[in-house]
C-alpha positions as CSV (number, residue, x, y, z in Angstrom):
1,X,220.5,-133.3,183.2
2,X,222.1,-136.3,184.2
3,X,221.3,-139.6,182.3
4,X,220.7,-141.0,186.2
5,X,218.2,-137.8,186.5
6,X,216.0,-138.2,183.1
7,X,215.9,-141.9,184.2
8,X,214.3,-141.2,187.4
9,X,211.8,-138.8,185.9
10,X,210.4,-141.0,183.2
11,X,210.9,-144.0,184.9
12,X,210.4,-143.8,188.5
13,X,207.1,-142.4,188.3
14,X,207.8,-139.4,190.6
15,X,204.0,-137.8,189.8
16,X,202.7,-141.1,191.1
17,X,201.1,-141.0,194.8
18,X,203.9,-142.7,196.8
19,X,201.3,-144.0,199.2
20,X,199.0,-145.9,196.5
21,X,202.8,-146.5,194.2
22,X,203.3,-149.4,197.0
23,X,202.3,-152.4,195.7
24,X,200.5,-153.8,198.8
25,X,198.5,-150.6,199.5
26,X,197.7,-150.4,195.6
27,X,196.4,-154.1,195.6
28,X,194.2,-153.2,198.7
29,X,192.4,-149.9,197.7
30,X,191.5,-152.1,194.4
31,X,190.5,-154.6,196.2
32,X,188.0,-152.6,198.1
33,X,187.0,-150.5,195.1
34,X,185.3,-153.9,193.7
35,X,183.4,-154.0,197.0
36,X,182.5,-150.6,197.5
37,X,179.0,-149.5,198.5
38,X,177.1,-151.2,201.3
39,X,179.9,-153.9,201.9
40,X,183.4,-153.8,203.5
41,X,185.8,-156.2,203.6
42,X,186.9,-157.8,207.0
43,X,190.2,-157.7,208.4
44,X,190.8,-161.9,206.8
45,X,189.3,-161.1,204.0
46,X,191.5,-158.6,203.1
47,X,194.7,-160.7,204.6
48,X,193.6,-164.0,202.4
49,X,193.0,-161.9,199.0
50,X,196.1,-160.2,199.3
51,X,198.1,-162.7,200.7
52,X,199.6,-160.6,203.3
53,X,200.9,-161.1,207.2
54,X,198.7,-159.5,210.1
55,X,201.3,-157.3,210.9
56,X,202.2,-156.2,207.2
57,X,198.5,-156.0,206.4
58,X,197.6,-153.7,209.9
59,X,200.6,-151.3,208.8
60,X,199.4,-150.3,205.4
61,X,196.1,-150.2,206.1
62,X,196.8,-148.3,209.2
63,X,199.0,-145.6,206.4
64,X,195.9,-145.6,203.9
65,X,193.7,-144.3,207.0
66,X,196.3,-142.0,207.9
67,X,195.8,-140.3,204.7
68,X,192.1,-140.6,204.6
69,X,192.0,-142.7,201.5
70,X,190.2,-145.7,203.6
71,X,188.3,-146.0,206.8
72,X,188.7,-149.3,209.6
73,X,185.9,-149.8,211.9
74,X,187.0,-152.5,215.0
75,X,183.6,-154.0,216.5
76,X,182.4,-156.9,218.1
77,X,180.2,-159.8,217.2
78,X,179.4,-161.7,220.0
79,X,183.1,-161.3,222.2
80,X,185.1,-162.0,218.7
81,X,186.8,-158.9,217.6
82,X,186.2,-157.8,213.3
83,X,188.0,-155.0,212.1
84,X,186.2,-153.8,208.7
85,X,187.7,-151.5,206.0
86,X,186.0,-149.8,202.9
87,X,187.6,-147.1,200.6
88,X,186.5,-143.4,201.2
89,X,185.7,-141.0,198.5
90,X,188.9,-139.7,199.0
91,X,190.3,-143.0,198.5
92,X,188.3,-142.8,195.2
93,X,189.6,-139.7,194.1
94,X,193.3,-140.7,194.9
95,X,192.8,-144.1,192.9
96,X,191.5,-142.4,189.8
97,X,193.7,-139.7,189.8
98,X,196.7,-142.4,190.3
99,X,194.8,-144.6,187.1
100,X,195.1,-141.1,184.9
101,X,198.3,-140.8,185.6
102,X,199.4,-144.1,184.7
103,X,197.8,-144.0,182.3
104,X,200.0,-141.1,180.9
105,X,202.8,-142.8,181.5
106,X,202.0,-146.1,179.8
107,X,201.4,-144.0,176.9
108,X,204.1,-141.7,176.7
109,X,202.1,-138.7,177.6
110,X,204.3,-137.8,180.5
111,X,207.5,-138.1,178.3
112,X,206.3,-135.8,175.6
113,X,205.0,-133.4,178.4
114,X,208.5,-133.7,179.9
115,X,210.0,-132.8,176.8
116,X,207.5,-129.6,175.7
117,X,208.5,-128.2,178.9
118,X,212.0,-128.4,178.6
119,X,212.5,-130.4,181.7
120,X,214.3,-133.3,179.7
């Protein structure tokens, strides 16, 4: 293997969801984690705790529903549009599988896993 290749595997985190990997998306799905259960966060709530643009914000959240890992609501209160967001439980499963897997990583279990296979 080329030292470019074993860099990539143990560095790039090629196990790693690519759609939570993206910092944005990753800060999101946390984000609505903490408010999970009855409550959603609102369109500028989401935009001022992440710090985002409208359009950047509306594209990733627009990719985490595409995979199912969050679900937007757009209603109305009074003639003001509000476009709500919480995380599903398959955005739950995706975020804990993506913390276990860090996880490894930070603490060298994918390396030695790597290495027992013979891959590196």
């Amino acid at each position: 293997m080329s030292q470019s290749g074993l860099w990539y595997k143990l560095y790039m985190f090629p196990d790693l969801d690519p759609v939570l990997h993206a910092p944005a998306r990753l800060q999101m799905v946390v984000l609505l984690e903490r408010v999970d259960g009855d409550r959603t966060l609102t369109f500028p709530q989401l935009q001022q705790l992440t710090g985002a643009t409208a359009g950047n914000l509306s594209t990733h959240l627009r990719r985490l529903e595409e995979v199912g890992y969050v679900a937007v609501t757009k209603t109305y209160d009074d003639r003001t549009p509000v476009t709500r967001a919480w995380l599903t439980a398959a955005g739950h499963r995706a975020l804990e599988e993506y913390r276990q897997r860090m996880r490894e990583h930070l603490d060298g279990q994918y390396a030695r896993r790597l290495l027992e296979e013979g891959r590196i």
